[in-house]
C-alpha positions in Angstrom: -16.0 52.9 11.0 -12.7 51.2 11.4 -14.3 48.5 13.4 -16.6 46.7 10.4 -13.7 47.6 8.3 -11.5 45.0 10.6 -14.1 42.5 10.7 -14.5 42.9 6.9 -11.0 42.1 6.7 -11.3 39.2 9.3 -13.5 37.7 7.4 -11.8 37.4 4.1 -8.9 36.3 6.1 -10.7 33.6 7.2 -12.3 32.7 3.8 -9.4 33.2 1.6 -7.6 29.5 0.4 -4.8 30.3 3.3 -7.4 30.5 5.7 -9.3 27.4 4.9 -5.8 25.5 4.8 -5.1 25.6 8.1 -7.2 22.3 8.9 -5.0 18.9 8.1 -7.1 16.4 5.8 -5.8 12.8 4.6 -4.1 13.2 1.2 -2.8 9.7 0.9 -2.4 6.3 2.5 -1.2 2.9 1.8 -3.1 1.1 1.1 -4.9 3.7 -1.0 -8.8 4.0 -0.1 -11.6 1.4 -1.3 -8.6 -0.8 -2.5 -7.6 -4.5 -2.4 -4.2 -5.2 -0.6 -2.0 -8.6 -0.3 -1.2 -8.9 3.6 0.3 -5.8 3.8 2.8 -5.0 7.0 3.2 -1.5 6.6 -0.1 0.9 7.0 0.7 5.0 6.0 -1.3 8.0 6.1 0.0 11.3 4.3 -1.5 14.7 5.7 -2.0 17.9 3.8 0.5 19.8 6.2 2.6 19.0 9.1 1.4 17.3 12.3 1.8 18.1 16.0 2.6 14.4 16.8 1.6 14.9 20.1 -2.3 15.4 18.9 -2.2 12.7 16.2 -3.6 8.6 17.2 -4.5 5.9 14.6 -5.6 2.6 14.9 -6.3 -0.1 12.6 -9.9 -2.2 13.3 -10.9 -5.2 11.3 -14.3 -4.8 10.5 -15.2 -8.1 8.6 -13.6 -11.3 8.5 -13.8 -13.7 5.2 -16.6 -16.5 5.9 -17.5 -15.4 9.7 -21.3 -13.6 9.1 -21.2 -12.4 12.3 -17.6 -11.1 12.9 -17.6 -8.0 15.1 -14.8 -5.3 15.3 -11.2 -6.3 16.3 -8.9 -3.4 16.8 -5.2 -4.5 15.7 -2.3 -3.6 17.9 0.9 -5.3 16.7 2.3 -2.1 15.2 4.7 0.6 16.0 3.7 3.9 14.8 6.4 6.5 13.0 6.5 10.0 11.9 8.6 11.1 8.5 11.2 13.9 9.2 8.3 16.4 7.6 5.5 15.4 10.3 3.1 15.1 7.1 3.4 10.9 6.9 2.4 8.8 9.7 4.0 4.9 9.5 2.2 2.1 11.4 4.8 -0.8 10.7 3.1 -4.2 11.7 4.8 -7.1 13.4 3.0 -9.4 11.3 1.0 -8.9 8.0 -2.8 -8.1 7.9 -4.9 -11.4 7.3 -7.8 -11.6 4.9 -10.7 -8.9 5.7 -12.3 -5.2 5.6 -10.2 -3.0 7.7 -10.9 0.7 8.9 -7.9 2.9 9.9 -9.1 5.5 12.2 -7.3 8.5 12.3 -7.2 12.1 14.1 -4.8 14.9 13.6 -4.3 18.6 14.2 -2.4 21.0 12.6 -1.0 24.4 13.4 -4.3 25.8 13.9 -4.8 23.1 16.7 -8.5 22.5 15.8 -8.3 18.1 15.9 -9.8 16.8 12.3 -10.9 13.5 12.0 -11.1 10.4 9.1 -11.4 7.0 8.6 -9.4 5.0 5.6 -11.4 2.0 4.3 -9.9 -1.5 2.4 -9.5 -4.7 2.1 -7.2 -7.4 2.9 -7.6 -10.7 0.3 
């Protein structure tokens, strides 16, 4: 009997707040989701915990281009990335300010649990 007892207990490990933690999520950026930003030069994504550096990458793709129908994606590498003493905020300082268009920041992170959680921050440049 001790054996269902320990998977009982397993299991409500696993279910309880703690245990459904353990996976990073996005909890802010800059610029915030779905918004409008003015050229911006400095991109940041805030995590729910800290990051193993080591398993984070972002990258920054414009999507859409002001009065170009037909604009396909162009990934944007004139930045530096940094981490914040915490490991919970992720900088990517550009060398030169976003121009006018839709922009997706593609992110991936893992936590302490290791398992790799993935995201992708929408807005728009004007």
């Amino acid at each position: 009997m001790r054996i269902p007892a320990l998977l009982a207990a397993l299991a409500l490990t696993a279910l309880s707040p703690s245990g459904l933690a353990a996976h990073v999520a996005l909890t802010a950026s800059t610029p915030t989701a779905g918004s409008a930003a003015k050229a911006p030069k400095v991109v940041t994504l805030t995590f729910s915990q800290a990051v193993d550096p080591s398993t984070a990458a972002a990258s920054i793709v414009m999507t859409a281009m002001p009065g170009m129908s037909n604009h396909g994606e162009m990934a944007i590498r004139n930045f530096t990335p940094s981490w914040s003493a915490d490991k919970r905020t992720l900088t990517l300082t550009l060398k030169k300010p976003l121009p006018a268009g839709t922009y997706e920041v593609r992110w991936q992170a893992a936590a302490g649990d290791g398992h790799a959680m993935t995201g992708t921050l929408h807005f728009t440049v004007g």
